[in-house]
C-alpha positions in Angstrom: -107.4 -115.1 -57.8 -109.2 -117.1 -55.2 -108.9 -117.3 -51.2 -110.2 -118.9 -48.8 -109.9 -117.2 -45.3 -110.4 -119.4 -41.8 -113.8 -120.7 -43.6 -115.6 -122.6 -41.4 -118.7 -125.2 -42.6 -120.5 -127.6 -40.7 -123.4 -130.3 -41.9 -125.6 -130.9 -39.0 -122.6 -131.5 -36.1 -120.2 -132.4 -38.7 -117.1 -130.4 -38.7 -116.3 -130.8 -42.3 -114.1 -127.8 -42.9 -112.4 -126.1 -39.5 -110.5 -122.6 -39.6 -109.5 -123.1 -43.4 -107.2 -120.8 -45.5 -105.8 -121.1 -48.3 -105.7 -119.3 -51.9 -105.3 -120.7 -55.7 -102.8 -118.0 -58.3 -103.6 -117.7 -61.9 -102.2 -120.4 -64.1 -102.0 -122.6 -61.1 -102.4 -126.4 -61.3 -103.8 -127.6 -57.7 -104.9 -131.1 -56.4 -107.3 -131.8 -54.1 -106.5 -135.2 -51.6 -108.4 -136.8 -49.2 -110.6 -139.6 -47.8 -114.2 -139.9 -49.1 -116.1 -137.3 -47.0 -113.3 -135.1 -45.7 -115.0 -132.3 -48.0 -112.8 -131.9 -51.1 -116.4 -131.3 -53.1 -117.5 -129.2 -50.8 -114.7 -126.7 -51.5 -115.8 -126.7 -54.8 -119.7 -126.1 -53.5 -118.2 -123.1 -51.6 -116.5 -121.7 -54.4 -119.2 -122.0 -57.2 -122.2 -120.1 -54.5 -123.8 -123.3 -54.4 -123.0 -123.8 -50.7 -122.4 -120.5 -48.0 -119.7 -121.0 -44.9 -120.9 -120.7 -41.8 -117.5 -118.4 -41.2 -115.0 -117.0 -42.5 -114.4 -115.7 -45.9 -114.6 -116.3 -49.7 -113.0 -114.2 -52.3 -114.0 -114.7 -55.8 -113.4 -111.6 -58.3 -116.4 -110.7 -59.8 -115.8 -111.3 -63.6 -114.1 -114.3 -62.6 -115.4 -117.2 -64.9 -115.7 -120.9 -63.3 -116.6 -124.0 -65.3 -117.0 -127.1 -63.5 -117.5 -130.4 -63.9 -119.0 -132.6 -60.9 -119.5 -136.6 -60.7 -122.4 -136.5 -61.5 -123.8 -137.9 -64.8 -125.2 -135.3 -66.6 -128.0 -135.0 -69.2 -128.3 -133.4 -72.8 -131.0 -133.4 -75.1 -131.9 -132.3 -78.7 -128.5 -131.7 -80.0 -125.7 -133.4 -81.8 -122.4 -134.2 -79.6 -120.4 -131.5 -81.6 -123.4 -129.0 -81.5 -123.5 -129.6 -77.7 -120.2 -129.1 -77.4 -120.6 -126.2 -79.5 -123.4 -124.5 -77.4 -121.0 -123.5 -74.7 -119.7 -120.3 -77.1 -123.0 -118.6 -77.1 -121.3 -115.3 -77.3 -119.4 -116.2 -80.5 -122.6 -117.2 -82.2 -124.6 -114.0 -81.2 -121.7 -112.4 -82.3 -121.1 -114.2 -85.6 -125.0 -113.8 -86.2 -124.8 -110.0 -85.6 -121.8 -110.1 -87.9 -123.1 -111.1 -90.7 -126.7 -108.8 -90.4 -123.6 -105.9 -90.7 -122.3 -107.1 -93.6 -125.5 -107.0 -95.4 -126.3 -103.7 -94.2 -122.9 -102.7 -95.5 -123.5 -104.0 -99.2 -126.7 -101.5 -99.2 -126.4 -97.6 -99.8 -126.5 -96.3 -96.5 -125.7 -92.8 -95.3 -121.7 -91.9 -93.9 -123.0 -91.3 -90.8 -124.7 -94.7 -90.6 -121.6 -96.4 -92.7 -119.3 -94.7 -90.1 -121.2 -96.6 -87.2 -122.0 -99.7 -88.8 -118.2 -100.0 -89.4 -117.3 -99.2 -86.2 -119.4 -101.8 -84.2 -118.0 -104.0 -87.2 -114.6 -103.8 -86.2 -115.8 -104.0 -82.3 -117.4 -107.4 -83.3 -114.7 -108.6 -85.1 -112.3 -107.6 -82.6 -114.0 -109.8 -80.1 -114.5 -112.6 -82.3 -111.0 -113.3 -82.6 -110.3 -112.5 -79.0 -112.9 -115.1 -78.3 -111.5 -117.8 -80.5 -114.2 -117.9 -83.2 -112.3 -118.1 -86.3 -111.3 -121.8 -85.3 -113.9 -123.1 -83.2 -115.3 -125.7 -84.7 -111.4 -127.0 -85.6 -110.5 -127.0 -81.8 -113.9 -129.2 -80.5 -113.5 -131.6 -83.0 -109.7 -132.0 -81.6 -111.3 -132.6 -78.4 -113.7 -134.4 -79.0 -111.4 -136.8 -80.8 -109.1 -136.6 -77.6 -111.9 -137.9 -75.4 -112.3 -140.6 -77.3 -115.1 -139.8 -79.9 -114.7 -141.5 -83.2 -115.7 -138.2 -86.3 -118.9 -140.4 -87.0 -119.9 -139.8 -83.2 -119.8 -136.6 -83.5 -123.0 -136.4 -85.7 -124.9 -138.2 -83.4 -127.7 -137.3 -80.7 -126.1 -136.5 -77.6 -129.1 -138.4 -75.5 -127.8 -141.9 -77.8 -124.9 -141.2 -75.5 -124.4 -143.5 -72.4 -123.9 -141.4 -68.7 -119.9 -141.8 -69.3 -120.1 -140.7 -72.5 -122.2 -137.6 -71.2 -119.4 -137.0 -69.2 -117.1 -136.8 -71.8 -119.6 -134.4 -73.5 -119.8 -132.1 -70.4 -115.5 -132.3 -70.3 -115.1 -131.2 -73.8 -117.5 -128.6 -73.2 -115.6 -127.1 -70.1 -112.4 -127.5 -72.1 -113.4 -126.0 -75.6 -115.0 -123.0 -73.1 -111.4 -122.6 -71.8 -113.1 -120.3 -68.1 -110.5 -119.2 -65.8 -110.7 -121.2 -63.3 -111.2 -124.7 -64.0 -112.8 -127.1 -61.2 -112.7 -130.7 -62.1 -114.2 -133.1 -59.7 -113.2 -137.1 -60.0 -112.7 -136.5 -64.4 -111.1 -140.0 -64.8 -113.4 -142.2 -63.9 -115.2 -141.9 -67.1 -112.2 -142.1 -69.1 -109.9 -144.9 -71.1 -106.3 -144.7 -70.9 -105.9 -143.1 -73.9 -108.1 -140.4 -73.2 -106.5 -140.0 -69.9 -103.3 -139.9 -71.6 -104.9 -137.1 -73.5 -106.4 -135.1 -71.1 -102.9 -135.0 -68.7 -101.3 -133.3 -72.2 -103.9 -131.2 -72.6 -104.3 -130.1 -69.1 -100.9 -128.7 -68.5 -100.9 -126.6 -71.4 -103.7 -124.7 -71.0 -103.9 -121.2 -69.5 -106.6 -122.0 -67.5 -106.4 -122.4 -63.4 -106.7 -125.8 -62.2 -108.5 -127.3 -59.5 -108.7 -130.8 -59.8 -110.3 -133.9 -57.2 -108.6 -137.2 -58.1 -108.0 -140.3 -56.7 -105.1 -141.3 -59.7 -102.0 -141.3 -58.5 -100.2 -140.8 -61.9 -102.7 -138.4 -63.1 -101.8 -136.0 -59.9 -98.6 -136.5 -60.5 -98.1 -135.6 -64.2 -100.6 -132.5 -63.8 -100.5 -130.6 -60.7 -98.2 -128.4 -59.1 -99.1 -128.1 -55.4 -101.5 -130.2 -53.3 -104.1 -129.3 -50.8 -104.9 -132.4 -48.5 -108.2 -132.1 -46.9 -108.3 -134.2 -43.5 -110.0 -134.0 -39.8 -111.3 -130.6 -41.6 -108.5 -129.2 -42.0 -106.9 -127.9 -45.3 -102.8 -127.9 -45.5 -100.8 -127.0 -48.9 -97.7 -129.3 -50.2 -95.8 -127.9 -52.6 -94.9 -130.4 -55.8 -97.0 -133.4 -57.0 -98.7 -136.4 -55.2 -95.0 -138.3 -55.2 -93.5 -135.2 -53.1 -96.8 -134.8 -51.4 -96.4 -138.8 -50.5 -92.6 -137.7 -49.4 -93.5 -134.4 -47.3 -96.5 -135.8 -45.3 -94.7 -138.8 -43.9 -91.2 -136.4 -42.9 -94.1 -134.9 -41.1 -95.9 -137.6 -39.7 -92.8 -139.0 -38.2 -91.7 -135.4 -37.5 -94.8 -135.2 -35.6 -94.7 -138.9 -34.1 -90.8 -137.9 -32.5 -92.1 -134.5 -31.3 -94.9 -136.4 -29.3 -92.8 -139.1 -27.9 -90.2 -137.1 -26.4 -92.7 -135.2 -24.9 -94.1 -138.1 -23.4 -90.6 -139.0 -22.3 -90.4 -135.7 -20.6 -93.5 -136.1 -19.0 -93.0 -139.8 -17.4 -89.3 -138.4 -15.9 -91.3 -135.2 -14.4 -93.7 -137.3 -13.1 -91.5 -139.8 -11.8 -89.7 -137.1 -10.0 -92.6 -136.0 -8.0 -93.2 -139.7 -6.7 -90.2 -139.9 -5.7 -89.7 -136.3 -3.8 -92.8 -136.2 -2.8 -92.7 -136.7 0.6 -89.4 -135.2 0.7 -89.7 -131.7 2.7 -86.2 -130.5 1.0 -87.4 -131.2 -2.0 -90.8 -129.3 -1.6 -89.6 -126.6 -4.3 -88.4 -128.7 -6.9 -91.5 -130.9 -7.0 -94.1 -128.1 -7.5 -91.6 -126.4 -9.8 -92.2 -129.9 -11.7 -95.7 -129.6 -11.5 -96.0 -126.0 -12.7 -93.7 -127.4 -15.6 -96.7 -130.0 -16.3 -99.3 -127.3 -16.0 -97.5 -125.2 -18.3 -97.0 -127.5 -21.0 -98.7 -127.2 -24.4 -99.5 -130.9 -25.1 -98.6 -132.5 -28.4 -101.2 -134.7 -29.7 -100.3 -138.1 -31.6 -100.2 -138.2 -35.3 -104.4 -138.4 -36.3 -105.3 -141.3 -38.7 -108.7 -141.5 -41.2 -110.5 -144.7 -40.5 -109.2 -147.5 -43.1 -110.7 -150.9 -44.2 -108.1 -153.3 -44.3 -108.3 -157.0 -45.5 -106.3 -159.9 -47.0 -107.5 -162.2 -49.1 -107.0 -165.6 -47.5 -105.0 -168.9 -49.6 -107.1 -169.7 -52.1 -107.3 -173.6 -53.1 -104.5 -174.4 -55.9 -106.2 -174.1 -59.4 -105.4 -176.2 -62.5 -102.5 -174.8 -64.8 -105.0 -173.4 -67.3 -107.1 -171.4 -65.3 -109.6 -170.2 -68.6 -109.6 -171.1 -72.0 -111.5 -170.0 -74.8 -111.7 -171.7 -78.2 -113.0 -170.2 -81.5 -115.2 -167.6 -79.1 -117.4 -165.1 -81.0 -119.5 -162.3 -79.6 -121.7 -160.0 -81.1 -124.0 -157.5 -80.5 -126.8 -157.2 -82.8 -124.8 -156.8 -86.2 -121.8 -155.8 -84.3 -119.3 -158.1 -84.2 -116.8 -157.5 -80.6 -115.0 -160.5 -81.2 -114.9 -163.5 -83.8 -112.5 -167.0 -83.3 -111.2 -165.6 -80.3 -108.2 -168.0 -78.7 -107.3 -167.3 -75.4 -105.9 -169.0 -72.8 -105.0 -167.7 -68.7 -102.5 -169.3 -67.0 -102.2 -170.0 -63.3 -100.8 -167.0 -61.3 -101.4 -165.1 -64.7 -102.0 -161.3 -63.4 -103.3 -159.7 -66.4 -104.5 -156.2 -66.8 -107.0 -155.6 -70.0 -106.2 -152.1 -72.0 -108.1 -150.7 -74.9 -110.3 -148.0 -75.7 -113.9 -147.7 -74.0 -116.1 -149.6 -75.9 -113.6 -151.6 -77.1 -114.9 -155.0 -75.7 -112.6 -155.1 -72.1 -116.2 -155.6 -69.9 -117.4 -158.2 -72.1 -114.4 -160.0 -72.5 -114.3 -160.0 -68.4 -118.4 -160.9 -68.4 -117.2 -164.0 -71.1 -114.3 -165.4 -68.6 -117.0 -165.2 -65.8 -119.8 -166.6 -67.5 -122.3 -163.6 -67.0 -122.7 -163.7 -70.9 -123.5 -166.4 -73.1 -121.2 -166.4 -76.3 -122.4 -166.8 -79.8 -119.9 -169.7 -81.0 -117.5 -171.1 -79.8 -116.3 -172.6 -76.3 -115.7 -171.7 -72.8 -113.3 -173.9 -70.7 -112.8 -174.0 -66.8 -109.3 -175.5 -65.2 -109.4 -177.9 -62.8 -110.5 -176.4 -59.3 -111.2 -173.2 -60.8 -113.5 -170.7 -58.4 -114.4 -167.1 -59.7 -115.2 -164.0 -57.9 -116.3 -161.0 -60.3 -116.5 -157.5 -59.2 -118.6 -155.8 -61.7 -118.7 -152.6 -63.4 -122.0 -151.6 -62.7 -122.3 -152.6 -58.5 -126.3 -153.1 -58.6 -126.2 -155.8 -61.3 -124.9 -158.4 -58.1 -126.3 -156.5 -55.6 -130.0 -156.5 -54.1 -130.1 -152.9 -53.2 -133.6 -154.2 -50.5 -131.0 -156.6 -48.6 -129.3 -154.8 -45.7 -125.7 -154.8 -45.8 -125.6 -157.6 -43.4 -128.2 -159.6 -44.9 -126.1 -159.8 -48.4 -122.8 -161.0 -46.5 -125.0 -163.9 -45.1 -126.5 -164.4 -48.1 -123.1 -166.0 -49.7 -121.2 -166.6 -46.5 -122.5 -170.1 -46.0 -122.0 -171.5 -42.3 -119.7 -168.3 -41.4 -120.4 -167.8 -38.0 -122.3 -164.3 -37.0 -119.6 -162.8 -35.1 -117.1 -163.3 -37.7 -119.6 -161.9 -40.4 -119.5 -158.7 -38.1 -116.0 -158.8 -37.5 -115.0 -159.1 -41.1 -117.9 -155.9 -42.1 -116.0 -154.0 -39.5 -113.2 -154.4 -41.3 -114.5 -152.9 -44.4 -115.6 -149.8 -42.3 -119.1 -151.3 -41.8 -119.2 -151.1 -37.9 -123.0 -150.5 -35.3 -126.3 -149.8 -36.9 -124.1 -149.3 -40.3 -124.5 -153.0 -41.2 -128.2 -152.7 -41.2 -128.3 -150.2 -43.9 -130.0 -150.9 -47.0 -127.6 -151.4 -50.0 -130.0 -148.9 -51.9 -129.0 -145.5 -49.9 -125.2 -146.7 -50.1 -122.8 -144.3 -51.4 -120.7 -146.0 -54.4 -117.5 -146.3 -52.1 -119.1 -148.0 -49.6 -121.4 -150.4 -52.4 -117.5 -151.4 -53.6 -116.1 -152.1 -50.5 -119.2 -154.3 -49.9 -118.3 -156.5 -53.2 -115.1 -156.7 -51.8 -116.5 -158.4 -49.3 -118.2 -160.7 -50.9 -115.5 -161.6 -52.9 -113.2 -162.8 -49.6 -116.2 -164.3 -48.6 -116.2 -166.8 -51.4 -112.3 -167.6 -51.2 -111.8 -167.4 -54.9 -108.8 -168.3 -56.8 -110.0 -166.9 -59.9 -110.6 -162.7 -59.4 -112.1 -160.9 -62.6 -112.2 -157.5 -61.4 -114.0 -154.2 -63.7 -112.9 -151.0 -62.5 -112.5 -151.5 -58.7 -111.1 -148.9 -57.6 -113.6 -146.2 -59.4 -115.0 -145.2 -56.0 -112.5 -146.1 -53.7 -110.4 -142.6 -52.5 -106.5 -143.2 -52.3 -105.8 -145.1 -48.8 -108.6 -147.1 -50.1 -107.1 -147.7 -53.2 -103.8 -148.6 -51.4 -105.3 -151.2 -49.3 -106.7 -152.8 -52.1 -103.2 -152.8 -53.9 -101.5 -154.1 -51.5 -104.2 -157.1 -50.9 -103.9 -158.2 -55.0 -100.5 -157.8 -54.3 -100.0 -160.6 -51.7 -103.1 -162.4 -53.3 -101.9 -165.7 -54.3 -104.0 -166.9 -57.5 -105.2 -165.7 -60.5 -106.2 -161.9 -61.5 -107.8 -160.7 -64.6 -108.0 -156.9 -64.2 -110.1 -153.6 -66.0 -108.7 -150.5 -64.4 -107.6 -147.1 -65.7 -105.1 -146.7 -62.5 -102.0 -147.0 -64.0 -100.4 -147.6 -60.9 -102.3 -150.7 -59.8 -101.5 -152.1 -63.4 -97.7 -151.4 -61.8 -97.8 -152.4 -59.0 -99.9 -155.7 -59.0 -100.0 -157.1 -63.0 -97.7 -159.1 -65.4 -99.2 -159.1 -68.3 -101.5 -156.8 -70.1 -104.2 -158.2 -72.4 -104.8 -155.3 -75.3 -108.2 -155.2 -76.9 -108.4 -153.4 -80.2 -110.8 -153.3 -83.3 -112.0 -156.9 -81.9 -108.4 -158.4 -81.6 -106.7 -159.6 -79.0 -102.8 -159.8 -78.0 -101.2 -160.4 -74.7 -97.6 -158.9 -73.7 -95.6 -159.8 -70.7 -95.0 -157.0 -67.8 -96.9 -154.0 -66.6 -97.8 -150.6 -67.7 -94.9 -149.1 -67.9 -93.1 -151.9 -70.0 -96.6 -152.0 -72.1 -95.8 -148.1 -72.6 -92.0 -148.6 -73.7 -91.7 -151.7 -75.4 -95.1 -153.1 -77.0 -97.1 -149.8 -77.3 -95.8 -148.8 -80.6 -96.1 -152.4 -82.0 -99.8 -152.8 -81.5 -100.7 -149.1 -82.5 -98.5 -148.4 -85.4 -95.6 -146.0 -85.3 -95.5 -142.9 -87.0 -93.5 -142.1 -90.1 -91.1 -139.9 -88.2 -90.4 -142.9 -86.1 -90.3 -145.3 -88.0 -86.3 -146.7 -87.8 -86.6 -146.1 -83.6 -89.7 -148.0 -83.8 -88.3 -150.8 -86.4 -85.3 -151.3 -83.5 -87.5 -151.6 -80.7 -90.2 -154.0 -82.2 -87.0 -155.8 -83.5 -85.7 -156.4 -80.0 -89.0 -157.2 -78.1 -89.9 -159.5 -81.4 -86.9 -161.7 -81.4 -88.4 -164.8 -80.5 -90.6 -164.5 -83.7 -90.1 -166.3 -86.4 -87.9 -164.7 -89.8 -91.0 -165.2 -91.8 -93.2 -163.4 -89.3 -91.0 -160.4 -89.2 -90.7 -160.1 -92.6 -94.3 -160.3 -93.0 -95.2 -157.7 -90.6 -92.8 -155.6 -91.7 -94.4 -156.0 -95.6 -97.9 -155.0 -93.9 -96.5 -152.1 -92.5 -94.8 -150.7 -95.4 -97.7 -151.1 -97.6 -99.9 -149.5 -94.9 -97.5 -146.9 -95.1 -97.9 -146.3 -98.8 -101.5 -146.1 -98.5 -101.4 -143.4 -96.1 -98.8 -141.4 -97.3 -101.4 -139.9 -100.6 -103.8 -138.9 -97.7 -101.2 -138.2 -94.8 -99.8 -135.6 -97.5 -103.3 -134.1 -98.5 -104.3 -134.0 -94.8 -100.7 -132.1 -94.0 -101.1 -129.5 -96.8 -104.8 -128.7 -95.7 -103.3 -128.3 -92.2 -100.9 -125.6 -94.1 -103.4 -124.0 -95.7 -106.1 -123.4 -93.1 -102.9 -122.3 -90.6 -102.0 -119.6 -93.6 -105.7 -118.7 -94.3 -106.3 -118.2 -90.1 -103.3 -115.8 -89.9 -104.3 -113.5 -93.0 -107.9 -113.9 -91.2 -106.6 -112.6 -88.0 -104.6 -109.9 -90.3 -107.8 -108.6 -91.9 -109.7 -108.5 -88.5 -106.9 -106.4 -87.0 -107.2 -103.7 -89.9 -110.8 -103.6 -90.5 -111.0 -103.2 -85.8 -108.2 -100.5 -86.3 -109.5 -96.7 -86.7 -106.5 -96.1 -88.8 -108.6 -98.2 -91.0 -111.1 -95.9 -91.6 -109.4 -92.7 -91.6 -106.9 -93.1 -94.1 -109.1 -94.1 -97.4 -108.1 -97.9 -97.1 -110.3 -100.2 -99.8 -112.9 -101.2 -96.7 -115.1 -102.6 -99.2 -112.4 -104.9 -100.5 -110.8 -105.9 -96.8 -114.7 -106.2 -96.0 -115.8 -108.8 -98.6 -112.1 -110.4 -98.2 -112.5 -111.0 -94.8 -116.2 -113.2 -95.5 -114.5 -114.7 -98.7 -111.4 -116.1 -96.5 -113.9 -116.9 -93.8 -116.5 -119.0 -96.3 -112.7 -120.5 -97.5 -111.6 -121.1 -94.0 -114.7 -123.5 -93.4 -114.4 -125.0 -96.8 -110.8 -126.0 -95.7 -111.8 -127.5 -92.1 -114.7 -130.0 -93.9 -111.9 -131.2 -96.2 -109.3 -131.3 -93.3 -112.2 -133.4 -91.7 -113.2 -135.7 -94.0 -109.3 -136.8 -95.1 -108.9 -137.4 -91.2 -112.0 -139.6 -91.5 -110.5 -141.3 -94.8 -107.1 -142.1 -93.0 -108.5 -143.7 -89.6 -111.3 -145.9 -91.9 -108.1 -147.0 -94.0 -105.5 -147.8 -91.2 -109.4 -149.6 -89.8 -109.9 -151.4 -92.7 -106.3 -152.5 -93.7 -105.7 -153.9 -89.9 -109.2 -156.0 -90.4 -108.1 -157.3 -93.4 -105.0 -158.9 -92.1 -106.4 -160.0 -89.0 -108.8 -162.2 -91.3 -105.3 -163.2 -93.3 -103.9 -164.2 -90.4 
């Protein structure tokens, strides 16, 4: 499908891509690893014509269809979401325009010549139509939409209302409603909730697309792709498997390469070591330039090459109180929406807590709360004893001044840190020579986190609130940073979608939902086996598993509370079920309806059709009746879907106010 063949591509005197060959099947699912700058985007520039190589060869069939998404926020104007999302199928709505100019001609008298080639380019169009996916359109962007995230009262609203992640998601759903051949995704995570990530990993390995995908997420490689391409020193090499077997295979061959270079070096000390001792040695003339032929001959193996890495630690902080943060009858709102309302909260010392919830659903101003940034409404704010905070934000140029060099910002907070150690300390974040006099404004967004960083060992905090950290960082980076909150010794309060840093480093997760609160001990992975279920509601299939499980992680709970919760969830239950069951049927219904749609199309494209007196009239005005149906059926499909998330809304307010 596509090759690269020894493709060459220099910027300036950058090598960025050296003698590189590789090639990506149909159906494939391929990741694309590396540091920041190695050139994983540029592969993608290469392959979409945006970029030429300065050798070598690129082989993309000609019909081939690409969509891609970049990092970049993108913009959209004068449309709603869905009709945005929508816009991508311009060939099914020229055809569906043309489509129905036929069928009027075909309700007036026209001549059988005329009928005879109206009906053919009728069953051409409708052919296409249901090759393109037309008869269900509208059906399959509203599923992604609500995948990604959007609620169905977003989906009416003007895409520019949207903010640049939101865009994103636009732009995603697009590319995936479009369903292209090949599809390139560069970095799609960082713009995403867990749930939505969860979403997309489903989605992605199901569809028939190609897959080339840039991503720093550990478990998102791992669940999705297939074989990786690892882009380092310029050069491209293939692992077969995920990023765990990638992980596995590059260190066999790293140490591979490590053993293969010290015995050579072995060899090389005992040769020369031969020839200073027989050197002088007239009877051993022969041998000794025999040895040194040998060391002429000899193809040397070069040690194992590393990417440049920051590394830090942060040092032992000052022993905190035992209540790190507490917050008392807290309320937040924005405008006329409420976030939260009586919030109680309280964060232990050596509390690790990562914060889960949908975007929007509160997580950055919860963290902005504990760090002060923003003023509540009501309610009270309480530091422990000894308490220092250090807050990475979301958005790096709220706490940076992008006219201070890099240099100047570290001395701005470093108090009477002594100038060599300042430099020492940049250099370990990568900022090394005339790099620390760069202004913060032309920083990329890797190197504008690893400066927070920075500042936050700087101020020797035993209180980190952390949003999204690791949003630029590339994978080593990402490990370095693990392994620091890992050996960190106070108090973390954590927004990430990396799965594997909640893992690795947290124990607790904080879930924010519909402007409550609950906390749950252990990672991710418990959070996905034990509590999930609890907190979002089990469905009806699943009930008596689900019963068992909240029964065994509940057990500390008081009889009364059980019996209480399980009272709220059967009636919840019983509310649904009227519009579960309508929202099944009409699930039934537009699935029978689309099959005798795709029946109708394949007669009335068929010349059989037309040769063999068939009632094209009837089949005709069947087909647009069924189709008018069809729609009728997907707006009531909608609106019950609508009706059963403001219900399970509604109920879950209600009892939060009961409780």
């Amino acid at each position: 499908m596509i090759s690269f063949s020894r493709v060459n591509k220099l910027f300036g005197k950058q090598d960025v891509l050296v003698d590189c060959s590789f090639q990506v099947n149909p159906g494939e699912r391929v990741g694309i690893v590396g540091a920041n700058g190695s050139g994983k985007s540029t592969i993608f520039r290469l392959l979409l014509g945006l970029e030429d190589p300065d050798q070598g060869q690129i082989s993309v069939p000609k019909n081939l269809r690409l969509g891609y998404l970049p990092q970049d926020v993108l913009q959209f104007r004068g449309k709603t979401v869905l009709a945005q999302v929508l816009d991508v199928a311009a060939e099914v709505r020229a055809i569906e325009a043309e489509l129905a100019l036929l069928a009027r001609r075909l309700e007036e008298p026209l001549p059988e010549k005329e009928m005879a080639v109206t009906a053919r380019r009728q069953s051409f169009l409708l052919e296409e139509y249901h090759r393109l996916g037309g008869y269900d359109l509208a059906v399959r962007a509203r599923k992604v939409l609500a995948g990604l995230g959007f609620k169905e009262g977003d989906v009416g609203r003007p895409v520019e209302e949207m903010s640049g992640g939101w865009a994103m998601r636009v732009a995603l759903a697009r590319l995936l409603l479009a369903e292209p051949d090949v599809i390139l995704l560069d970095e799609p995570t960082n713009h995403l909730d867990l749930d939505s990530l969860v979403w997309l990993e489903g989605y992605l390995v199901q569809v028939p697309s190609a897959l080339m995908l840039v991503s720093h997420d550990r478990v998102f490689l791992d669940r999705v792709v297939q074989r990786l391409l690892e882009v380092e020193n310029g050069k491209v090499t293939s692992y077969p498997g995920n990023f765990q077997r990638y992980l596995d295979e590059k260190e066999k061959q790293v140490q591979g390469q490590w053993a293969a270079y010290n015995h050579q070096q072995e060899q090389i000390r005992q040769i020369k070591r031969f020839v200073d001792r027989n050197r002088a040695r007239k009877d051993r003339a022969r041998q000794v330039q025999g040895r040194l032929k040998m060391l002429e001959k000899m193809e040397i193996i070069a040690p194992p090459m590393s990417q440049a890495r920051f590394s830090f630690r942060f040092s032992a902080p000052d022993r905190s109180g035992r209540v790190v943060l507490e917050f008392q009858g807290l309320s937040k709102s924005y405008g006329d929406f409420p976030v939260y309302r009586d919030l109680d909260l309280a964060i232990q010392r050596e509390d690790r807590v990562a914060f889960l919830g949908p975007n929007g659903a509160g997580k950055t101003t919860l963290l902005k709360l504990m760090a002060g940034a923003l003023p509540p409404d009501a309610g009270q704010r309480t530091l422990g004893t000894g308490v220092r905070i250090a807050y990475f934000a979301q958005q790096q140029l709220e706490l940076l001044n992008p006219q201070q060099t890099v240099i100047e910002s570290v001395r701005s907070i470093a108090g009477s840190m002594p100038h060599g150690q300042i430099r020492s300390l940049l250099g370990a974040f990568l900022f090394r020579d005339h790099e620390v006099e760069k202004r913060i404004s032309v920083l990329s967004g890797g190197e504008r986190s690893r400066l927070l960083l920075c500042h936050m060992l700087v101020q020797q905090a035993n209180f980190l609130l952390l949003d999204e950290p690791t949003n630029h960082l590339d994978i080593p980076g990402r490990r370095v940073l693990e392994d620091a909150l890992k050996a960190y010794e106070g108090t973390i309060c954590l927004v990430t979608h990396d799965r594997h840093l909640i893992n690795a480093v947290c124990n607790k997760v904080l879930v924010v939902r519909d402007g409550r609160v609950e906390v749950f001990p252990g990672n991710y992975r418990d959070y996905e086996e034990i509590w999930k279920k609890r907190v979002e509601g089990p469905a009806p299939s699943d009930q008596p598993e689900a019963a068992r499980k909240e029964q065994a992680a509940s057990a500390r709970k008081g009889k009364e509370q059980k019996r209480l919760e399980a009272a709220w969830r059967n009636e919840l239950h019983r509310q649904k079920a009227p519009v579960a069951s309508k929202l099944a049927e009409l699930e039934q219904t537009i699935d029978s309806a689309t099959r005798r749609l795709d029946d109708l199309g394949r007669l009335l494209s068929a010349p059989e059709t037309y040769r063999n007196g068939s009632p094209v009239d009837e089949l005709t005005r069947e087909y647009y009746e069924l189709k008018r149906d069809l729609e009728g059926y997907t707006r009531q499909w909608e609106q019950a879907a609508l009706e059963l998330e403001g219900l399970e809304e509604t109920f879950w307010q209600q009892k939060s106010l009961e409780r």
